[in-house]
N, C-alpha and C positions, 0 to 999 in steps of 0.2 A: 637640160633634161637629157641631150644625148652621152654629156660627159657622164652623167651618174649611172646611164646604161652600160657603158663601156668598164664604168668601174667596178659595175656589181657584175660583168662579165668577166674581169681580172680574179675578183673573188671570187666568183664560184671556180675558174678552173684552179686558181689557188690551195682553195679547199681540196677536189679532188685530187691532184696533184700531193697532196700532203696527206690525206688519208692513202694512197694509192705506196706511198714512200714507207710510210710506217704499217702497212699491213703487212700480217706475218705471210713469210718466204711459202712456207707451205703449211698444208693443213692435214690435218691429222685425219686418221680409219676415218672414212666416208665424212658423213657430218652428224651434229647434235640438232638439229632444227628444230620436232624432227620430218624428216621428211617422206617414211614407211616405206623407203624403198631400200632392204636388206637381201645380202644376200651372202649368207653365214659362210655355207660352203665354200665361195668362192673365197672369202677372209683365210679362213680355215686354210685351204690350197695356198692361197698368199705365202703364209707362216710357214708352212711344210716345205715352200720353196726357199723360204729364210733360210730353212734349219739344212736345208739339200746344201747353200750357197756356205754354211759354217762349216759344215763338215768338207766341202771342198778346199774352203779357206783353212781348215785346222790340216789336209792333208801338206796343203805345198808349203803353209809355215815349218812342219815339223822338215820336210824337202830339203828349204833354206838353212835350218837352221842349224850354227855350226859355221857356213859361209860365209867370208868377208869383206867378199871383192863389193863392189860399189853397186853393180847391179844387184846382185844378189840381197844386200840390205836393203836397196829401193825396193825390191820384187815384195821382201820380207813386211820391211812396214807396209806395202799398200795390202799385202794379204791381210795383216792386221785391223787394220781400217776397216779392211772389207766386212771381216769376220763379227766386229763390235757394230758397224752399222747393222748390218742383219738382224744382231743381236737386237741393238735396239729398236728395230723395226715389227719385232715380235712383241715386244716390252709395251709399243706403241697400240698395238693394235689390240692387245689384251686389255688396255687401261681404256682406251679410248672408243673403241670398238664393241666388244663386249662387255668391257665392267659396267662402263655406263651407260650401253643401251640393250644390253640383249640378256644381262642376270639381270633378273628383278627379284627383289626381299619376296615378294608374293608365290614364288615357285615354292613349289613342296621342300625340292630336293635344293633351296639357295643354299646353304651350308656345301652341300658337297660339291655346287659349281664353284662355289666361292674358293674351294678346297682345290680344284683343281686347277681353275684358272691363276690362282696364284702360282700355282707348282710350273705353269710355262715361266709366269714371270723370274720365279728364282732361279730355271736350269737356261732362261737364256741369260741370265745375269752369270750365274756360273759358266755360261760360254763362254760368258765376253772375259771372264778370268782367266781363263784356263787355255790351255794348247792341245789337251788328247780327245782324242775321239770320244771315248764313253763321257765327255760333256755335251758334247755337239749327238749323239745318240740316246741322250739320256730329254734334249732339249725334243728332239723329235717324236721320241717316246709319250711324254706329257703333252706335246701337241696334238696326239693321234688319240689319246683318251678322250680328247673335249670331241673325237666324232660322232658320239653317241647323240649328242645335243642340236650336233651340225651335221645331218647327213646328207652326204651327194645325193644329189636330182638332177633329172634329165631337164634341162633347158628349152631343146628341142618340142621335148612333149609339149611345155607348155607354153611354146611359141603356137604348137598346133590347137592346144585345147584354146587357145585365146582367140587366133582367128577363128577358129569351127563355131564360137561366138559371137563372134563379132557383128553390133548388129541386132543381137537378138536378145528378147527379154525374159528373164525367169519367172 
C-alpha cells in the first residue's frame, strides 16, 4: 500500500511538472476568465508608452543608420527588436485586450470601435515596417482616438470613495 502511495506521489508531481513545462512563457492583456477587474486607462497608457518606446526606437535607428562598425549594427538591430516588440505589444493588447473583452457587438457605436481599433492594429503593424517617424506618430495618433471610450480617472479618488465605504450598506 505504501509503494502505490509513493507512486501516485511520483505522478502527481509528474503531471505538474509537465503541465508547469508546457504552459505558455507569458500571458497575454490581463486575462479572458473573466474576472471584472479592468482597467482601460491604464491599457490605453500601456500602448501610448509602446508608441513613446517606437518613436524613440525609429529616432536612433535612423542615428545608426548608415554605420558599419560592429557596435553600431548591434545598437542598430537591437533598436529594431525593440521597435517590433513594442509594435507587437500594442497589436497584443488591442486583440486580446479590447477586441475581446471591452468591444462588444451590443454597443451602439460597435462599427466605429471596431473601425478604430483596428486602425491601431494597422499603424503599429506599419511601424513595425517602416523607419520614419510619421509611422511611429501616426501609431500614436490612432491610439489616442480610442480615449474617448478609455478615459483617465483619478485612482486616488476611488481608493477614497471605497474606503469612506467601507463597511457600510446602501
Amino acid at each position: 500500500m505504501k509503494t502505490n502511495t509513493i507512486a501516485q506521489s511520483f505522478l502527481s508531481i509528474f503531471v505538474v511538472a509537465a503541465a508547469l513545462l508546457f504552459a505558455p512563457a507569458n500571458a497575454s492583456a490581463h486575462c479572458q476568465i473573466p474576472c471584472g477587474i479592468y482597467d482601460d486607462s491604464a491599457e490605453l497608457n500601456r500602448m501610448l508608452l509602446d508608441a513613446t518606446t517606437i518613436k524613440k526606437s525609429v529616432t536612433e535607428i535612423n542615428n545608426l543608420a548608415g554605420k558599419t562598425d560592429p557596435q553600431s549594427v548591434n545598437q542598430l538591430v537591437r533598436w529594431v527588436n525593440n521597435k517590433d516588440a513594442h509594435a507587437d505589444k500594442v497589436i497584443d493588447s488591442i486583440s486580446n485586450y479590447f477586441l475581446c473583452q471591452r468591444v462588444k457587438t451590443s454597443q451602439d457605436d460597435y462599427t466605429e470601435r471596431l473601425i478604430k481599433h483596428h486602425a491601431v492594429m494597422v499603424a503599429a503593424m506599419q511601424a513595425k515596417q517602416n523607419a520614419d517617424q510619421a509611422h511611429a506618430e501616426a501609431l500614436e495618433k490612432a491610439i489616442m482616438a480610442l480615449r474617448v471610450y478609455y478615459p483617465e480617472h483619478d485612482h486616488a479618488a476611488e481608493k477614497s470613495t471605497a474606503h469612506d465605504h467601507a463597511g457600510h450598506s446602501h
